[in-house]
C-alpha positions as CSV (number, residue, x, y, z in Angstrom):
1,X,77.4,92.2,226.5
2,X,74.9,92.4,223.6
3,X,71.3,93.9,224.2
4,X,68.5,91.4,222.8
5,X,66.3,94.0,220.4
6,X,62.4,94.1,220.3
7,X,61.5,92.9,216.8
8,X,59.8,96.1,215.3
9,X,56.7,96.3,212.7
10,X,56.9,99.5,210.6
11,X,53.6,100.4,208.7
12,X,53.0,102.3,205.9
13,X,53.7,103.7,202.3
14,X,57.2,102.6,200.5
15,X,58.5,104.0,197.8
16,X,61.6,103.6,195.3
17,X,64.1,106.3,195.5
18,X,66.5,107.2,192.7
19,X,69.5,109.8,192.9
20,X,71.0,111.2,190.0
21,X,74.5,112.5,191.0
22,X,77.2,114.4,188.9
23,X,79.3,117.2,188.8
24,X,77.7,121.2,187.6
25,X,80.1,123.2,186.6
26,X,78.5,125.4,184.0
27,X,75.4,126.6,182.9
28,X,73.4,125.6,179.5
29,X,73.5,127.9,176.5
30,X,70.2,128.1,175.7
31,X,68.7,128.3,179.1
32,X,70.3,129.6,182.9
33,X,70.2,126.5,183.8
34,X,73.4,123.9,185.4
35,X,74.7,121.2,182.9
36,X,74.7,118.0,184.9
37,X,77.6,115.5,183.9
38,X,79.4,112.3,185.2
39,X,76.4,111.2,186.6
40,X,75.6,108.1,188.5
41,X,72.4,106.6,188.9
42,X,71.8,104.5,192.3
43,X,68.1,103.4,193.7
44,X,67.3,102.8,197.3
45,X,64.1,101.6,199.3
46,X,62.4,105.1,200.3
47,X,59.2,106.6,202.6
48,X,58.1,103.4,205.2
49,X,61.0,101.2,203.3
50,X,63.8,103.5,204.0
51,X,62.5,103.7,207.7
52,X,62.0,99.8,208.1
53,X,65.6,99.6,207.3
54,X,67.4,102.1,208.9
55,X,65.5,100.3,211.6
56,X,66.9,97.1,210.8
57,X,70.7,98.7,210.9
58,X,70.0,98.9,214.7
59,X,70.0,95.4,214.7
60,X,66.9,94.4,215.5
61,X,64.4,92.1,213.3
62,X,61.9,94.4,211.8
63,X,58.6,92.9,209.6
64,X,57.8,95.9,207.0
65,X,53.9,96.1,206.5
66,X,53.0,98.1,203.1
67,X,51.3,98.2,199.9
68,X,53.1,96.6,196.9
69,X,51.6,95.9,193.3
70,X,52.7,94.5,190.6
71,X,54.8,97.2,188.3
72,X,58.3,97.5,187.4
73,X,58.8,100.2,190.4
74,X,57.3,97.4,193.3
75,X,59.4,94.3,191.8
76,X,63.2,96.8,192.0
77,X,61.6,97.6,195.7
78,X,61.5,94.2,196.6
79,X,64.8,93.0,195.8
80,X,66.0,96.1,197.3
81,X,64.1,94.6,200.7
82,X,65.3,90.9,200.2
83,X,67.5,89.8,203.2
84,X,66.9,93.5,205.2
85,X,63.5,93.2,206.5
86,X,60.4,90.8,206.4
87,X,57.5,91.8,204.0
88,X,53.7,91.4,204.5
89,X,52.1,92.8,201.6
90,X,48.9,94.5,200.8
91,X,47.2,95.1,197.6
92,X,48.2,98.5,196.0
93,X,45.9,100.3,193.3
94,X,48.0,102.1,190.8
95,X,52.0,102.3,190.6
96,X,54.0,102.0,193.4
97,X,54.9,106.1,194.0
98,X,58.9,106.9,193.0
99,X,61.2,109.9,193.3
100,X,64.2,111.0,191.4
101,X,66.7,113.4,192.7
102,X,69.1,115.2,190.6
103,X,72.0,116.2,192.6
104,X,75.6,118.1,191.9
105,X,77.7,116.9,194.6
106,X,76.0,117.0,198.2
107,X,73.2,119.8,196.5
108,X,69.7,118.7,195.4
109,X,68.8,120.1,191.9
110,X,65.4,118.7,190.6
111,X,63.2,116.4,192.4
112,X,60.7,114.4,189.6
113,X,57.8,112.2,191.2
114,X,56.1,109.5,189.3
115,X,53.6,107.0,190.7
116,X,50.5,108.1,192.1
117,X,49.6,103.9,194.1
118,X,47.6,103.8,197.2
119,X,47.0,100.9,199.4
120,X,43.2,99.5,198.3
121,X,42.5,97.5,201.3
122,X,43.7,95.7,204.3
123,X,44.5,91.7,204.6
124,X,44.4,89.3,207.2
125,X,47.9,88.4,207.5
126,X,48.4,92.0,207.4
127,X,46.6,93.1,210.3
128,X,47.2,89.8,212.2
129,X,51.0,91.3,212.1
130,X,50.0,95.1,213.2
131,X,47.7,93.9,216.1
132,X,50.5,91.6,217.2
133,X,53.8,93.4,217.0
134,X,55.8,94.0,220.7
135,X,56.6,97.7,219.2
136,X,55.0,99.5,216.1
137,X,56.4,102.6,213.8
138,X,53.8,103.9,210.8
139,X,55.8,105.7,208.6
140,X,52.4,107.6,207.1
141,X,53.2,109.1,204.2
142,X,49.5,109.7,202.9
143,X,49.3,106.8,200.4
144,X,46.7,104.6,202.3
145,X,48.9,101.9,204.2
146,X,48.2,103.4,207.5
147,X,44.3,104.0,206.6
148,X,43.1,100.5,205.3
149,X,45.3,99.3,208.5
150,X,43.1,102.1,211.2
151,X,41.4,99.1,213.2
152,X,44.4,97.0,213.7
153,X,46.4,100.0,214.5
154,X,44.5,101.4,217.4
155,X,44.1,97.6,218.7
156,X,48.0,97.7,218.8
157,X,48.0,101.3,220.6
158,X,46.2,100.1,223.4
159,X,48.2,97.5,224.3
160,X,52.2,98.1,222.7
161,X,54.4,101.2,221.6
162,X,53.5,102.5,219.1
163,X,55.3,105.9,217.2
164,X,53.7,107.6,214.5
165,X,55.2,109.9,212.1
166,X,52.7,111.5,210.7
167,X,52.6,113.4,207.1
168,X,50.6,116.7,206.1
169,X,48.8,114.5,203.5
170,X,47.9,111.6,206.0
171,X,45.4,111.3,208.9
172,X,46.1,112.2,212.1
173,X,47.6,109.0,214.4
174,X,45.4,106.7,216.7
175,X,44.5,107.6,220.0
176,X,46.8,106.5,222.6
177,X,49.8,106.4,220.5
178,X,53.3,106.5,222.8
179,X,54.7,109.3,220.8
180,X,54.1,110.9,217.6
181,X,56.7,112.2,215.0
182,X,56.1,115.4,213.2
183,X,58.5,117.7,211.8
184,X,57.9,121.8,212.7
185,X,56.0,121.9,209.6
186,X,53.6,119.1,210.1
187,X,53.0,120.0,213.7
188,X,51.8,123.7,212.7
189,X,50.0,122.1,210.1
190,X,48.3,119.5,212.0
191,X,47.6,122.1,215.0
192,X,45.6,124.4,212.7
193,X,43.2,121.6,212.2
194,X,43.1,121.2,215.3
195,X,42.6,124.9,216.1
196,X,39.8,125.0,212.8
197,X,41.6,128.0,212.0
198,X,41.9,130.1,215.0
199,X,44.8,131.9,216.7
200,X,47.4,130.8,213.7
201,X,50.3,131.7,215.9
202,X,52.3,130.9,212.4
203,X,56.1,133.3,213.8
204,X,58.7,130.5,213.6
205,X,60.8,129.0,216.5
206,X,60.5,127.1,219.8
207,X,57.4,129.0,220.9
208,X,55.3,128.0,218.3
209,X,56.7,124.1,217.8
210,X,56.5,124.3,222.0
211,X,52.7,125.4,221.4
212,X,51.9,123.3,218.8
213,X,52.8,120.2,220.4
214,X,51.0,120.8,223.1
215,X,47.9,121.2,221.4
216,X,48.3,118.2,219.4
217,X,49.2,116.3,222.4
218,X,45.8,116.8,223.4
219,X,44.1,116.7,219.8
220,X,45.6,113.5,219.2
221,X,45.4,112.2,222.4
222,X,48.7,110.7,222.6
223,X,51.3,110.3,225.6
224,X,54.1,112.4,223.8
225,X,54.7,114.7,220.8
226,X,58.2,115.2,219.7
227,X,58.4,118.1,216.7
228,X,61.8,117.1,214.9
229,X,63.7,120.8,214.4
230,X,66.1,119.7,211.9
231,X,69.8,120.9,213.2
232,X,68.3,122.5,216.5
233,X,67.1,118.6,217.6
234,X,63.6,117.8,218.8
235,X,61.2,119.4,221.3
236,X,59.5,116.8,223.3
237,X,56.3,117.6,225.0
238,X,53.6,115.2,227.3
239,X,51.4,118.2,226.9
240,X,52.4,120.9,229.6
241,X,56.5,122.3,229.9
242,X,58.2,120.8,226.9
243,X,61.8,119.3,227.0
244,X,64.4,120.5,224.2
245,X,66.7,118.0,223.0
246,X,69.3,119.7,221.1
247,X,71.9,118.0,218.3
248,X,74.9,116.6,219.4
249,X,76.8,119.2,217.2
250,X,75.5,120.6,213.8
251,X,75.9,118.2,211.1
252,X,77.0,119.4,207.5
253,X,75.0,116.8,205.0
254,X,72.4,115.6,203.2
255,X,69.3,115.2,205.0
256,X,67.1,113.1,202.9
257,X,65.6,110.8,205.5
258,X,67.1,111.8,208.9
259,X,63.5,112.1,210.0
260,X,62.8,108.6,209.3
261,X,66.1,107.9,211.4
262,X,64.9,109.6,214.3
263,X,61.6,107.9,214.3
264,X,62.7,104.6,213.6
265,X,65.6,105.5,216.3
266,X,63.1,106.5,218.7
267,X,60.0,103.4,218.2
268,X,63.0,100.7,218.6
269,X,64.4,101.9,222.0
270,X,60.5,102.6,222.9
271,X,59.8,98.8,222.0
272,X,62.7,97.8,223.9
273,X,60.9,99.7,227.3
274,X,63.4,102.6,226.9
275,X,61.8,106.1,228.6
276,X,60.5,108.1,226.4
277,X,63.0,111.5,227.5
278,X,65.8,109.0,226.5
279,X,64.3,107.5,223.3
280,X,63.9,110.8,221.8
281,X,67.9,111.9,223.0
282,X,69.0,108.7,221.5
283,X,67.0,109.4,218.1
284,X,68.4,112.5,217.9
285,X,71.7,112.0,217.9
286,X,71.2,108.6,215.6
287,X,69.4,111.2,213.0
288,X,73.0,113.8,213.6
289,X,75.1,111.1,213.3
290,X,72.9,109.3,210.0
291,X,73.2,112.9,208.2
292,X,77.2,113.4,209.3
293,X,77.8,109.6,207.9
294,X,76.4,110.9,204.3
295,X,72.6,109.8,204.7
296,X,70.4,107.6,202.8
297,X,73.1,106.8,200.0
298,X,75.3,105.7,203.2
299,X,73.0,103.9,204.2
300,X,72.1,101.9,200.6
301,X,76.1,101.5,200.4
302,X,76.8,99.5,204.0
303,X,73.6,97.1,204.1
304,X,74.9,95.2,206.9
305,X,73.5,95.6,210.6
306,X,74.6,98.9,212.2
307,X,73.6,100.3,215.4
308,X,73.1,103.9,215.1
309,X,71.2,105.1,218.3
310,X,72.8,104.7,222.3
311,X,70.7,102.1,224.1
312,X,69.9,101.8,227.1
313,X,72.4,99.2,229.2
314,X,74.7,98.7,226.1
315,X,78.1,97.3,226.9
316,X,81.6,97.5,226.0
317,X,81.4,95.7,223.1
318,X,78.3,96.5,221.2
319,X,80.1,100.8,221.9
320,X,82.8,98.6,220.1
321,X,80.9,97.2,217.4
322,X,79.4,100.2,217.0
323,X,82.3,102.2,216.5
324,X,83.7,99.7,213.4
325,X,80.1,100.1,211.4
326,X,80.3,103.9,212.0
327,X,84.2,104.0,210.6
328,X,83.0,102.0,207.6
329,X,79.9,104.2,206.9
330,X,81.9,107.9,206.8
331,X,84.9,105.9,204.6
332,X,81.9,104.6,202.4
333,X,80.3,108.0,202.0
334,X,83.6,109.6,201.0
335,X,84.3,110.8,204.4
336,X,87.3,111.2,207.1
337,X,87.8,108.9,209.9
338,X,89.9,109.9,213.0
339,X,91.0,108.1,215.8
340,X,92.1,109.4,219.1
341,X,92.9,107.2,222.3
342,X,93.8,107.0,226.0
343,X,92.5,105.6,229.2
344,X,90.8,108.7,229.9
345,X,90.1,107.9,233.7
346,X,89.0,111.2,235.0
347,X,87.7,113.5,232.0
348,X,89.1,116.6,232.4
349,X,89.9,119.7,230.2
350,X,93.1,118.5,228.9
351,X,91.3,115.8,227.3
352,X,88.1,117.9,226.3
353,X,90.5,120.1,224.1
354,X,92.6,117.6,222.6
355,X,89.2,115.5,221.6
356,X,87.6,118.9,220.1
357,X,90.5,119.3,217.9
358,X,90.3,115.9,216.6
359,X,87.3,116.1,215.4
360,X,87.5,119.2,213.4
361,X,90.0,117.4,211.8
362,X,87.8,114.8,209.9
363,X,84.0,113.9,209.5
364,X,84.0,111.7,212.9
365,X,86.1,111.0,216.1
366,X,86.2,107.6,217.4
367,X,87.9,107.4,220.7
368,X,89.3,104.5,221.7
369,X,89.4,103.5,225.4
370,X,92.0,101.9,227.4
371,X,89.6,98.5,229.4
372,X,90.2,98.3,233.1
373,X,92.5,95.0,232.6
374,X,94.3,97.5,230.2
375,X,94.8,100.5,232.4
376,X,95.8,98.4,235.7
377,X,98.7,97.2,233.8
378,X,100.0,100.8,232.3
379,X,99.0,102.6,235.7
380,X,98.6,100.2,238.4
381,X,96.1,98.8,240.9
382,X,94.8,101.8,241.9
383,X,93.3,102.5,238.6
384,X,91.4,102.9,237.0
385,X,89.5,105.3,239.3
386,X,86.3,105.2,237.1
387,X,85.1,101.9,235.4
388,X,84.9,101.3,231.9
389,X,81.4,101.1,231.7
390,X,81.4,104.9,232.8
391,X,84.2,106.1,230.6
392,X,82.3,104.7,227.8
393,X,78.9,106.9,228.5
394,X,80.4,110.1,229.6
395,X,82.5,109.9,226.4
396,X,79.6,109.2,224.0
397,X,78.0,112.3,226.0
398,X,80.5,115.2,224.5
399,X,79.5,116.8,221.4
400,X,82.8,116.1,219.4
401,X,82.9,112.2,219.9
402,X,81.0,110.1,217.2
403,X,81.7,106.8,218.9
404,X,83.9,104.9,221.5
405,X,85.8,101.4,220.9
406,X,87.2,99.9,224.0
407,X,90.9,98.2,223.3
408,X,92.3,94.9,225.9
409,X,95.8,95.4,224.7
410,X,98.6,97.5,225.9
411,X,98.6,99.3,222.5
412,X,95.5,100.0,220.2
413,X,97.3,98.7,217.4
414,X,94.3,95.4,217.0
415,X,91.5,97.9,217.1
416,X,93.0,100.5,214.6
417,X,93.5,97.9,212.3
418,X,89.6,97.5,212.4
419,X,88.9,101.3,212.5
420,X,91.1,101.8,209.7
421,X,91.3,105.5,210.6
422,X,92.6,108.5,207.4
423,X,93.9,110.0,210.7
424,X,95.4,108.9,214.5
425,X,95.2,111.8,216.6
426,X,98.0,112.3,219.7
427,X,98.5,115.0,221.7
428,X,101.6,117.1,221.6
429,X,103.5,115.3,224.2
430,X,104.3,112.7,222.2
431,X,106.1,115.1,219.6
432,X,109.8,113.6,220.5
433,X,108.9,110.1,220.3
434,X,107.9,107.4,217.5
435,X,104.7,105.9,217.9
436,X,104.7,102.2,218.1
437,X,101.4,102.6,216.2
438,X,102.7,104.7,213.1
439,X,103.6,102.2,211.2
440,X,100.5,100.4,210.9
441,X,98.3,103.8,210.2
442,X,100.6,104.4,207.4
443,X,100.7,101.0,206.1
444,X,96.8,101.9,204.7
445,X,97.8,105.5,203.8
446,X,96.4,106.7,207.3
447,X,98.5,110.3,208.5
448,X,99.4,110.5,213.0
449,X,98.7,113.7,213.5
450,X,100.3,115.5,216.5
451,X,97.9,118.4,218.3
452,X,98.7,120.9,220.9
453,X,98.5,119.5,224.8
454,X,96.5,121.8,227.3
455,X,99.7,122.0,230.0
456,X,99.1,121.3,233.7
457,X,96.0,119.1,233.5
458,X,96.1,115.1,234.2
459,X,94.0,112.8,235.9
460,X,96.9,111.7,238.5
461,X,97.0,115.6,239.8
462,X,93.5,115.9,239.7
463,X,93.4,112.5,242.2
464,X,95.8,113.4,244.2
465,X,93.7,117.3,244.8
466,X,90.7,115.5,245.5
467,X,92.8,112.9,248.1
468,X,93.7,115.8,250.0
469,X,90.6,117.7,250.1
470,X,89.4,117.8,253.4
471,X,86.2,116.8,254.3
472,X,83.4,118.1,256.1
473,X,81.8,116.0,259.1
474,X,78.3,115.3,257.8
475,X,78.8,116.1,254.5
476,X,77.5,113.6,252.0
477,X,80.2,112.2,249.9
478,X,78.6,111.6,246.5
C-alpha cells in the first residue's frame, strides 16, 4: 500500500554548496598546515535548497519558495533544482550566498563563504504559494526569504502546519507555528533574547535545552519546540515536562545538513496530519539514518525519490521500497550493506543478538521478512502468530535495524538481488549446510557470513510456554 504525501512548500534562503575532497597525508613545508591532494570538486543545492530536497526524497511534491538572482552562483543552483522540486522565485539583491568545504576524507578542513544576497522583496505568485500550501517548512537561514514573506507566513500559520527552523541570524518564527526547529545553540540563543539577558543558565545539557524550550515555547508562542541535540536526538517540549527522543544508535558521519533532514522529516509527516510526538521520532531517526548513509554528498549522488522517515500507516511495500533506496544510498556513499533474514514471528532474544551482530558488521542492516503467504507455507497454518504488518514496525523499532524488506517467495533470493547486499548474514546453525542463496551473493562479490546462534531460544518454544500458561479467571488477556 503506498501513502499519498501532502505536497510541502519550503521557504527561505538557498545556497550553492561546494565540497572539496582529497586525501591529507602530510603537512606543508613552509607552514603547519595539511597538503590537500586528489581532490574532487562536487556542488550541491544547500540552506532552504538542500532542505526542499531532502524533502522531496520522501516522496512527496514539494514547491521551493526563495530568493534567486541573476549570477553565476543562482543559474548552477537552478539546474541543480530542475526535475527535484518546483521553484517560485523572488528577487535577490546581491549574489546568491555559497560555501566551499575542504575536506580530507570524512574531516572538514576550511570552510570559505562567498556571496553576501538577500531577498529584496516579496511577489505575488510568491506569497499566493505560502498562504496556500497544505504544510509549510521555512528553512530561515537569515538572508531575507522568510522576512519579505512575514505576512503570508503568519496567514499560513493560522490555518496549516507550519515548522520553522529558525537561525541565530534570523527572526524569531510566527506566532502559532506547529513546531519550531532549533538546534541547542539556537535555542540558548534565542531564549536569552527572550530572557533580555537575565538568568543566563548557559551549563550545557538537557536541563538547559529542557529550559530553553520552554521559554521559547511561550516567547514564540508556538504549539511545540523541538531543540535538535545532535547524536543525543531531540528534546520536544509543548511548554511544560519535555519528551526526549533519543537516536536510534549513534551515527559515525558527516553531519552537514542532518538538521535540515530532521526538519524537513518532521514538517512532511506534520502536513500529512501525523502527531507531533511521532513527527519528531520519525525525523530523528530519518536525520541518524541521513548522517549513517554519508549525508549531503549521499544525497547529491542518488537524486531519485527516497523515503527516509517511518510514516504513519506505511505498508509492506513502501518498508520494501524503502529498504532498496537505503541499500543504494550507503553503496553510493562508499558504505557496507548487510542483509540478514527470517520470518521473525515472535521477536525474541535469539534474534535480538544475531541482528546486533549484523549490524556491526557493515554501515546498515536490512532485514528481510518472511510475508504471511510466505511463512504459512515453511511453517504451516498456524503461523504466522504475528501479522506482517507488525513484524515490520517492531523491527524498524530496534536500534540495530536500518530498514525492513518483506520477501513472497520461499527464499529471499528475488529481493537480494535488489538489495545487492557486501554481506548476507545467517546465524550459526546453518554452519553445515550450503545456502541456496550463496551463489547469487557471490555472483556480485557479496561474502555469507555465518554468526554465533543464542542456544535455546525460538519462537515455536516460546508458543508453546505461553499455550500452556495457565490463566487467571478474570484476568485480562491482552
Amino acid at each position: 500500500m503506498t501513502t499519498s504525501r501532502t505536497p510541502l512548500v519550503v521557504v527561505g534562503d538557498a545556497l550553492l554548496d561546494h565540497d572539496l575532497c582529497g586525501r591529507a597525508e602530510r603537512l606543508a613545508p613552509d607552514a603547519p598546515v595539511p597538503v590537500v591532494h586528489g581532490t574532487r570538486r562536487s556542488s550541491r543545492p544547500g540552506g532552504a535548497a538542500l532542505a526542499a530536497c531532502l524533502a522531496a526524497c520522501d516522496g512527496r511534491p514539494v514547491t521551493l519558495v526563495t530568493a534567486l538572482g541573476r549570477d553565476a552562483a543562482s543559474d548552477t543552483l537552478r539546474e541543480l533544482l530542475a526535475g527535484r522540486v518546483d521553484l517560485v522565485e523572488v528577487p535577490l539583491e546581491g549574489t546568491l550566498g555559497s560555501k566551499t568545504r575542504v575536506l580530507a576524507g570524512d574531516r572538514p578542513l576550511l570552510r570559505l563563504d562567498d556571496g553576501e544576497g538577500r531577498a529584496r522583496a516579496a511577489t505575488g505568485p510568491a506569497g499566493a504559494t505560502v498562504t496556500g500550501a497544505g504544510g509549510v517548512l521555512v528553512a530561515d537561514y537569515g538572508r531575507g526569504t522568510a522576512d519579505v514573506l512575514r505576512a503570508a507566513l503568519a496567514t499560513a500559520a493560522a490555518r496549516a502546519p507550519v515548522v520553522w527552523d529558525p537561525h541565530v541570524r534570523g527572526r524569531a518564527p510566527v506566532p502559532g507555528v506547529l513546531l519550531a526547529t532549533p538546534s541547542a545553540q539556537e535555542a540558548r540563543a534565542f531564549a536569552r533574547r527572550a530572557e533580555d539577558g537575565e538568568d543566563p543558565c548557559d551549563e550545557p545539557g538537557l536541563r538547559t535545552a529542557a529550559r530553553d524550550a520552554r521559554t521559547l515555547v511561550r516567547a514564540w508562542r508556538a504549539r511545540a519546540v523541538a531543540v535538535t541535540l545532535g547524536e543525543r536526538g531531540a528534546l520536544l517540549s509543548h511548554g511544560e515536562t519535555p519528551l526526549l527522543v533519543p537516536t536510534p544508535a549513534a551515527a559515525a558521519g558527516d553531519p552537514c545538513g542532518a538538521g535540515d533532514r530532521f526538519a524537513a522529516a518532521a514538517a512532511g509527516l506534520l502536513a500529512d496530519g501525523a502527531l507531533t510526538e511521532d513527527a519528531v521520532q520519525a525525523a530523528v531517526h530519518a536525520a541518524s539514518r541521513y548522517v549513517a548513509e554519508g549525508g549531503a554528498r549521499a544525497v547529491a549522488a542518488v537524486r531519485e525519490p527516497e523515503p527516509s522517515a517511518p510514516h504513519p500507516g506505511e505498508g509492506d511495500g513502501h518498508s520494501t521500497a524503502d529498504a532498496v533506496r537505503t541499500a543504494a544510498r550507503v553503496r553510493a556513499a562508499g558504505g557496507t550493506v548487510v542483509a540478514a533474514g527470517g520470518c521473525f514471528d515472535l521477536l525474541h532474544a535469539g534474534h535480538v543478538a544475531l541482528l546486533q551482530a549484523a549490524r556491526r558488521a557493515g554501515d546498515c542492516l536490512v532485514v528481510c521478512v518472511n510475508s504471511d503467504d510466505s511463512v504459512r507455507r515453511r511453517k504451516g497454518d498456524c503461523r504466522p502468530l504475528v501479522p506482517v504488518a507488525d513484524r515490520v514496525r517492531v523491527l524498524r523499532a530496534l536500534e540495530c535495524v536500518d530498514a525492513v524488506a518483506v520477501f513472497d517467495e520461499d527464499t529471499p533470493e528475488r529481493i537480494l538481488g535488489e538489495l545487492r547486499p557486501h554481506i548476507w548474514a545467517k546465524g550459526g546453525d546453518y554452519a553445515r549446510t550450503r545456502l541456496p542463496e550463496q551463489p547469487l551473493v557471490e555472483s556480485w562479490g557479496g561474502q555469507v557470513l555465518l554468526l554465533p546462534y543464542l542456544d535455546g531460544r525460538s519462537t515455536t518454544g516460546l508458543a508453546r510456554r505461553a499455550a500452556l500458561t495457565p490463566t487467571t479467571p478474570g484476568s485480562p488477556t491482552r
